[in-house]
N, C-alpha and C positions, 0 to 999 in steps of 0.2 A: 528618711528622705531629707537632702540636704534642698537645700536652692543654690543652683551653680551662675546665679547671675550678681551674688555674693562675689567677696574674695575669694579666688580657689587657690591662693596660697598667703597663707599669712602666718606670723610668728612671734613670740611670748615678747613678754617685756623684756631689756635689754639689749634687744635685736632691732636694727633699723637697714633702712636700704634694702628690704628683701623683694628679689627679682625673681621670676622662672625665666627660662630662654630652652625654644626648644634648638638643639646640636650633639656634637661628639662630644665624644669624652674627654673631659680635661684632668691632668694628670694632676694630682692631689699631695704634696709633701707628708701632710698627718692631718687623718680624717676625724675631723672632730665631732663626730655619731659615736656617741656613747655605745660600749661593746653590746647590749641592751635595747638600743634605744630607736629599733626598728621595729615599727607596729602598720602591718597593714587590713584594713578591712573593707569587704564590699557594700557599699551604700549605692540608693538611686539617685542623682542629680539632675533635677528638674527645673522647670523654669515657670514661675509662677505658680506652683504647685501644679501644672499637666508637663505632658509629654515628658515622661520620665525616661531615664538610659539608667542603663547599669554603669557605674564608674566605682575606680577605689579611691580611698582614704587612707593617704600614707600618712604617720605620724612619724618625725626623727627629733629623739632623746639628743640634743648640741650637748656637748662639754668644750666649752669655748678654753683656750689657754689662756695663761697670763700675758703671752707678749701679741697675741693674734688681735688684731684691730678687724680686719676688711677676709675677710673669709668665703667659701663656697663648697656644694657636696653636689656631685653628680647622682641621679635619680634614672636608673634604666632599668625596663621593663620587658619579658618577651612573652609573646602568646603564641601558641604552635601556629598559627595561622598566619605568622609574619615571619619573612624568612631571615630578618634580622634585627637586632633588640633596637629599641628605639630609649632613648635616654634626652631627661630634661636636666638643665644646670641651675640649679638652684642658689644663687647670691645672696648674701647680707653681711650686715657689718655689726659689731658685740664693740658697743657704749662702753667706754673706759670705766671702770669702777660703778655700771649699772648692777653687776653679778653680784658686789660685793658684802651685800647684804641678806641676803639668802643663802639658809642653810643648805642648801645640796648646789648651793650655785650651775645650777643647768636649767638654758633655757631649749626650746622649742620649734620645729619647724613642722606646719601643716599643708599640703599639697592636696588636693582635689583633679585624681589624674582622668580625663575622660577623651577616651576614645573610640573611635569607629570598630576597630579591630578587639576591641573589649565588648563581647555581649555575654545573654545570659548563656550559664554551663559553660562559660571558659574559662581556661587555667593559664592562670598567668602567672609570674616569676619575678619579683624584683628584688634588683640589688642595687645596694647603699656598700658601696666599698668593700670591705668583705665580707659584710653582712646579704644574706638575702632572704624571704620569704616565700612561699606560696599556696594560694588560694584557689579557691574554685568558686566562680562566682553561684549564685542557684540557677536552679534552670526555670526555665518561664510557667512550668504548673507548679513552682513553690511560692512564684511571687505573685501570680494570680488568683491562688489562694486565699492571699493573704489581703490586707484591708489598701495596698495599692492595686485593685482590680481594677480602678478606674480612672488612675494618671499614668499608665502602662498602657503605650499604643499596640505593644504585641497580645493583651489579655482582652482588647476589643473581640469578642465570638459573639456569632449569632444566636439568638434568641428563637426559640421553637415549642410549641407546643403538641399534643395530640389529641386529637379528637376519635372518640369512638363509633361507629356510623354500623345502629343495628342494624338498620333499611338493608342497606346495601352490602354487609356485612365487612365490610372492612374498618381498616385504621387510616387515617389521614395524617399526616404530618405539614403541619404549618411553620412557616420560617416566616417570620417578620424581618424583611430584606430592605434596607432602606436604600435609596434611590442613588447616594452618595458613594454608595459604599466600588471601589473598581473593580473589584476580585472576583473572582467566580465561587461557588457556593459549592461544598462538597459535603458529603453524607456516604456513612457507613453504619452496618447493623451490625451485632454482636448478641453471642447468648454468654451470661454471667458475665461478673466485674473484668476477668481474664481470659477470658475467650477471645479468639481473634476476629477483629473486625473487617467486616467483605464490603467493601464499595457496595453502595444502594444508589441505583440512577432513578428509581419510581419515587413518587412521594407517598404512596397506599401501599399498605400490606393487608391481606388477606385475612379477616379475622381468625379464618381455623387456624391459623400458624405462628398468631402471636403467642405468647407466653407471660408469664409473670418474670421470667430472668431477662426478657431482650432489652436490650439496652442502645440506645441511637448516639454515634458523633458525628458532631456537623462544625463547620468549620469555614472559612477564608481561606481559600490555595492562595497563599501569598508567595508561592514560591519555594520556599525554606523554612528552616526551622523556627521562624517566628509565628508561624501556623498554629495560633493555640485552640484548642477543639473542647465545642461546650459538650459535655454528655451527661447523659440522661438517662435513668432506665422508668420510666413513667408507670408502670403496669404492676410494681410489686403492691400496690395496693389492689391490685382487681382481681386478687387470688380466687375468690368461690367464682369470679363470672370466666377465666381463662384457665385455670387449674386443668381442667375435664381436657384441652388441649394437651396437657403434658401426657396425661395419662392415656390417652386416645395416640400418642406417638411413643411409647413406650416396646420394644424392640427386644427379644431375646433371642439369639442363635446361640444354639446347641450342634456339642460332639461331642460321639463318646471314643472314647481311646483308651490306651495301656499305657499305663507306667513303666517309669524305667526296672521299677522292683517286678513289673509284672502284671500289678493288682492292675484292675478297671478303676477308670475315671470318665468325668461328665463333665467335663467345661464348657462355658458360657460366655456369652459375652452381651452388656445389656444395656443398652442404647436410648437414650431420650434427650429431647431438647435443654433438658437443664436438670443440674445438679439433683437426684428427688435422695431421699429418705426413704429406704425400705428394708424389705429382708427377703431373702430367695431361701428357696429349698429345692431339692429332689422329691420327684415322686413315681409312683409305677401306675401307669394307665392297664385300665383294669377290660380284661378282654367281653365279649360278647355284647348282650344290649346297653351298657356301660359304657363304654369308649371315651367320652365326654369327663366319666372322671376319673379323678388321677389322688391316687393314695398319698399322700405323707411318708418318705422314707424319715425314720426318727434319728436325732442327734445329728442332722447333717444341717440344721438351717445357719443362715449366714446370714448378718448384718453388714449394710454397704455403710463403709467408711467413707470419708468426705475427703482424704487425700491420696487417692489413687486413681483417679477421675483423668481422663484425657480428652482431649475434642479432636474430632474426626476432623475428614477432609467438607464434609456438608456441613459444619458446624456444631452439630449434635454433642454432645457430651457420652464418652463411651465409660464401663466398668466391667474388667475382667473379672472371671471368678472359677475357681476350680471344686469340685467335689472331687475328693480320693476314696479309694477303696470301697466302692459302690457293688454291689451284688452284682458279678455280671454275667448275664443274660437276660435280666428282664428289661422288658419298655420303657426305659425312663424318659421322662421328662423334667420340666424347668416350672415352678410357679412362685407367683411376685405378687407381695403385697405393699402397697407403696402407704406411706403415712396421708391420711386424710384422705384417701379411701373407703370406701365400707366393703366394697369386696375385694378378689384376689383379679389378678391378670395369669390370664395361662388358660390351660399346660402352652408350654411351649416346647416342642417337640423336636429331637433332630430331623433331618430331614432323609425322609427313604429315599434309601441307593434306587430302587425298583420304578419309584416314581420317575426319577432322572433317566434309567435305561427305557422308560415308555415316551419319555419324550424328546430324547435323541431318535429311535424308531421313530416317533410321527416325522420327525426332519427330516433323516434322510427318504422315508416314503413320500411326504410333500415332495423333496427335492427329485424324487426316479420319476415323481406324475409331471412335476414340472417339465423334465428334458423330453418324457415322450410325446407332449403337447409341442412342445418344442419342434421336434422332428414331424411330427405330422401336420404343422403349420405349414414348415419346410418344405414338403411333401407336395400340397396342394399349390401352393404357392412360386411352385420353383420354375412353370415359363413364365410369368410375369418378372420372375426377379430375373430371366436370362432375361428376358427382351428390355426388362430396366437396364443391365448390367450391357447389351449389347448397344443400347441408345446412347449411354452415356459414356460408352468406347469411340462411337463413333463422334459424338462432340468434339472429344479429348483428342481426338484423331484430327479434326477439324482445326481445333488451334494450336496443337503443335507443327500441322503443314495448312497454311494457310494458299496455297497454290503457287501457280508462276506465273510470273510478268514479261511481257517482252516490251521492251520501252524502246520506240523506234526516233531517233531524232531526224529536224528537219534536213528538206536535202543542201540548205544554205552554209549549214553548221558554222553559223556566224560565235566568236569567240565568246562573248556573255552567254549567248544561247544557250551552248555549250557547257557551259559550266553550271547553268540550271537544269538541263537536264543531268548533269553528274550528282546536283544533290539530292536532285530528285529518285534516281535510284537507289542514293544511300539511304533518303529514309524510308524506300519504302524496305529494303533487305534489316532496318532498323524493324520494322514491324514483324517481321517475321515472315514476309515473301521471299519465295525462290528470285533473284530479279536475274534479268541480262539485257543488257544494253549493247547499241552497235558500237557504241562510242568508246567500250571496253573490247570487244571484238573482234580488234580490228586484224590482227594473225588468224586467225579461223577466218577472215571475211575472203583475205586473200591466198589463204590457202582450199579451200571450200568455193569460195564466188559470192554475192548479194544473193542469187535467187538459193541453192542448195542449203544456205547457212540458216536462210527465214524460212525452208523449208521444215527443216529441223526443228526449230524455235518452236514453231507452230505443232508440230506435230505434238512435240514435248509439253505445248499447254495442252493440247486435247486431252491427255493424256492423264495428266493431274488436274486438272482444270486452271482457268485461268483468266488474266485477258491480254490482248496487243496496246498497246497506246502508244497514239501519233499525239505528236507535237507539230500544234498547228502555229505558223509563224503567216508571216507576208509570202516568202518565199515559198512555203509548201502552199500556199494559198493556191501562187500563181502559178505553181508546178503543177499543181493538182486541174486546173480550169487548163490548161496545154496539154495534156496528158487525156483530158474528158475527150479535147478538140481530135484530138490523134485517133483516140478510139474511132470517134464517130465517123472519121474520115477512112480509116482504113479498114472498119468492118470484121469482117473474117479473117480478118491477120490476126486483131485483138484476141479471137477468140484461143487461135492456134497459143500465142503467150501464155494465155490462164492457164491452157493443158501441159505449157510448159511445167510451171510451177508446180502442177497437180502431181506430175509425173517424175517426181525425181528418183524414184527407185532404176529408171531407162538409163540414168546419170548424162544425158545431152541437157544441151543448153538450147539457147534460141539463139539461128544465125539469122543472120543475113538481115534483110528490112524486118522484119520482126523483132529485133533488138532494136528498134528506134524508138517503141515505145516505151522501156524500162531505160533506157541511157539518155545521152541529151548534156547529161555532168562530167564532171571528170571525176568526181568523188564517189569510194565506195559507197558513201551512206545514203547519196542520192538512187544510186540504184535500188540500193535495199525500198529507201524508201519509194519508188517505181515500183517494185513488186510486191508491197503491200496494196497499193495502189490496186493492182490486177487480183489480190486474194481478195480483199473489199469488193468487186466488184462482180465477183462472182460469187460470193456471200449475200449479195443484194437480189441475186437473180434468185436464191434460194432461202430467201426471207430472214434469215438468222447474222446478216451483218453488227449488230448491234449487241450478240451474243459473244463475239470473241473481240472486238474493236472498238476504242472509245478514244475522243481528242481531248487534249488539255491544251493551254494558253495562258503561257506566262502571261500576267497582266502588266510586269514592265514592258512587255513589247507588246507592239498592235500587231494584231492576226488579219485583217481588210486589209492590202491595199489600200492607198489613198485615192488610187482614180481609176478604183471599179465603182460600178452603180449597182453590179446586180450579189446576191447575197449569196450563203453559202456555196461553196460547187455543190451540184446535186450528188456528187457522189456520197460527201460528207453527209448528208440530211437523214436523218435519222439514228444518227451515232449517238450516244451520250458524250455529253460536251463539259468540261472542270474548266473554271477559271481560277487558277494558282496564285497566290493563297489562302482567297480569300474562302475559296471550298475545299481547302483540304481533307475535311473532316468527313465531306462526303461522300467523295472521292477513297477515301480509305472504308468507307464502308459499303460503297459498290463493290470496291474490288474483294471487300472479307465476304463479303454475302453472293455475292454471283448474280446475274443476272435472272430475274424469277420471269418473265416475259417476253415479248417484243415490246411493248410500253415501259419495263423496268427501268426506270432512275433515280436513285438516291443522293441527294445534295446537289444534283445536277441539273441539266434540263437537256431533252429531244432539239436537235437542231435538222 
């Protein structure tokens, strides 16, 4: 360990003036580094004896000339991790006749080079002219090893211990995490020194599962490879209390096969959580009230070797093993005697083909009971699943045709008006109504007529269902209270009108003073709306007005008159009534639901 708050470049006696300057490379007449006289090594540079870095220690061998006074050597370094060398210029100046007294007359130049792009296990490259060297710095478990474990900010690891918990039968793992620290806390478990380690998120393990090989790393996720990770294997002293665990997970699968020569063989394969010391043999399971034991085939036992061992996908540690040339036709099996046991583990037996063909048979039997419960589910249950499957046909039928609209405008068809009734239409064909408006109409109005075309309309909501809506202004107000007066004045004319309307399959019209009461305007729409007028009021005589007919009222315009006193026309009273926009919403859900009464109104109100 150097201390880098020292000179990090200084140089022998005879040398003065020495400078570093970090830049390019400056072109050199004749390099005065002795052919030799590049030395580089890795040391820590620290500051106050903490927070240590990895940096090197270049050393350059000068052979000053006779006529060379003021001198300099360029110093560049590269590390794979930079994509181009970086170089320091190193100055001084060789005292006239300082050399002169010294046998090898060569002085010295020492640089302490430290940088970000320099850590540990990097290889770095420098070159002094045409000289270069290079090194690999160590990596961070060779210098936390060693007695800088504690002026090394990457060799800071957490501190852990374990606790055995008979109670509760587990292991606890305790980390002493201080308060300071920013990183987040990471732990992985391992069986033996080389096993691979699995992410551990619990801080307890399970006492049956621990072992004498597991081993814990715990660590600072600091990001990158400054991550250095304390580990621990705690347990290899608890061998008589956790041993009984290895041995109680000790694992042998048996086949028996043929060789390439012919002969019969018995391989194995024999699985436990850690490395054990044992010997395997063959033996012949003996038939009748026996079965339990299993003979000794002689000269076939085998001792397990310590490097042919591999770790499974679960961790466990596997050992394959063959027997050749075994008798074949009898029962063999597999028994294990592991070291510091007192008995054997076994037989361990291939496994019967017969056993396997009984319990494919129980599946597909399971499986032929399942489907016929299946179908006689199906059986008893199949009008309820029509009358489900037909109810929610008919929903689905419901909102993919939500009905039809016929949207009658007033008979004024004032220019704003107008154009609230056009958007009005559009959103309601936005929701998913059939709509039709007069205001769109107007070629069928007069090729057709006002009464014949709403005769239409109308039939076409009965039909799908649906409703009419009048737009009530000032003007349809005061159309509609002249139109009441007309009635009442003319009696049994009115009535002759309505049977107009009723009867349009006859295809006549209404002549003569009979057409006073649906005319009056000059506008098709006002008739239209006159013959709504007479379909209303002949819906009233048969209770169900409120069923196919409802008013709305833009709320920018006033729907009264200013100089009436008296309130609705009676004919309107008892329609459901919208005032736009503010009831949009209810409005749209009358018209999706339909009328379920003579009282039915949703977001609206009876007028």
């Amino acid at each position: 360990m150097l201390d880098y708050k020292s000179e990090h470049f200084t140089c022998s006696k005879g040398l003065s003036n020495c400078t570093v300057k970090e830049g390019a490379v400056v072109l050199i007449p004749e390099c005065p580094v002795d052919h030799r006289g590049l030395e580089v090594q890795p040391v820590l540079c620290c500051r106050q004896g903490t927070a240590c870095r990895p940096c090197l220690h270049i050393h350059l061998d000068i052979q000053p000339r006779n006529h060379q006074t003021a001198s300099h050597v360029n110093v560049c370094y590269n590390v794979p991790e930079l994509e181009i060398d970086m170089c320091k210029n190193l100055k001084f100046t060789v005292i006239p006749g300082a050399l002169d007294g010294q046998a090898t007359s060569k002085a010295w130049l020492s640089l302490l080079l430290k940088d970000n792009a320099v850590s540990f296990n990097s290889q770095v490259t420098v070159y002094v002219c045409s000289h270069h060297s290079k090194v690999v710095l160590p990596s961070v478990d060779e210098v936390c090893s060693s007695a800088a474990q504690g002026v090394v900010e990457e060799c800071d690891v957490p501190s852990f211990s374990t606790l055995i918990d008979q109670e509760s039968h587990e292991v606890r793992l305790q980390v002493d995490k201080a308060d300071d620290i920013p990183y987040p806390l990471e732990m992985c478990l391992q069986h033996e020194d080389n096993g691979v380690c699995r992410t551990c998120k619990e801080s307890t393990v399970p006492l049956h599962s621990v072992t004498p090989c597991m081993c814990f790393q715990v660590w600072w996720n600091k990001g990158d490879e400054r991550s250095h990770r304390s580990i621990s294997c705690p347990f290899r002293n608890h061998t008589e209390l956790l041993q009984r665990n290895v041995w109680e997970n000790v694992s042998v699968s048996v086949v028996q096969g043929q060789m390439n020569s012919g002969g019969a063989m018995l391989s194995w394969n024999l699985t436990a959580p850690c490395r054990v010391e044992a010997e395997v043999w063959p033996c012949q399971k003996e038939a009748g009230l026996n079965k339990d034991r299993c003979t000794e085939l002689v000269a076939f036992r085998q001792h397990l070797s310590d490097d042919i061992w591999w770790e499974n996908s679960r961790g466990h540690w596997l050992m394959p093993g063959v027997f050749e040339d075994v008798i074949p036709g009898l029962d063999l099996c597999v028994m294990v005697k592991v070291k510091g046991k007192n008995s054997e583990l076994g037989p361990f037996c291939p496994i019967d083909s017969s056993w396997w063909h009984w319990r494919w048979s129980l599946l597909v039997l399971l499986s032929l009971m399942l489907a016929v419960l299946a179908a006689i589910c199906l059986y008893f249950l199949h009008g309820k699943l029509k009358r489900w499957a037909w109810e929610w046909y008919q929903e689905c039928g419901q909102l993919a045709n939500r009905g039809h609209i016929v949207l009658l405008s007033p008979p004024d068809v004032d220019g704003s008006v107008s154009e609230l009734v056009c958007e009005l239409g559009s959103s309601l064909c936005a929701q998913g109504f059939s709509v039709s408006v007069d205001l769109w109409s107007r070629t069928e109005l007069c090729s057709l007529g006002p009464l014949p075309w709403l005769h239409s309309q109308l039939q076409h909501l009965d039909s799908q269902g649906g409703r009419a809506i009048l737009v009530l202004t000032q003007a349809a107000w005061e159309r509609t209270e002249d139109w009441v007066q007309q009635w009442d004045q003319q009696g049994q004319q009115g009535k002759d009108i309505v049977q107009g309307v009723e009867l349009k399959e006859e295809g006549e019209e209404v002549e003569g003073e009979d057409k006073g009461l649906l005319q009056g305007l000059s506008s098709p729409y006002a008739d239209v709306f006159s013959a709504a007028l007479s379909c209303i009021k002949a819906d009233n005589k048969l209770g169900c007005a409120g069923e196919r007919f409802l008013l709305v009222h833009f709320e920018a315009h006033s729907a009264k008159p200013p100089n009436s006193a008296r309130g609705l026309p009676e004919l309107f009273q008892g329609l459901p009534m919208f005032h736009l926009p503010s009831q949009s919403q209810g409005l749209l859900a009358e018209l999706a639901m339909g009328p379920t009464g003579p009282e039915a109104s949703i977001g609206g109100h009876r007028v």
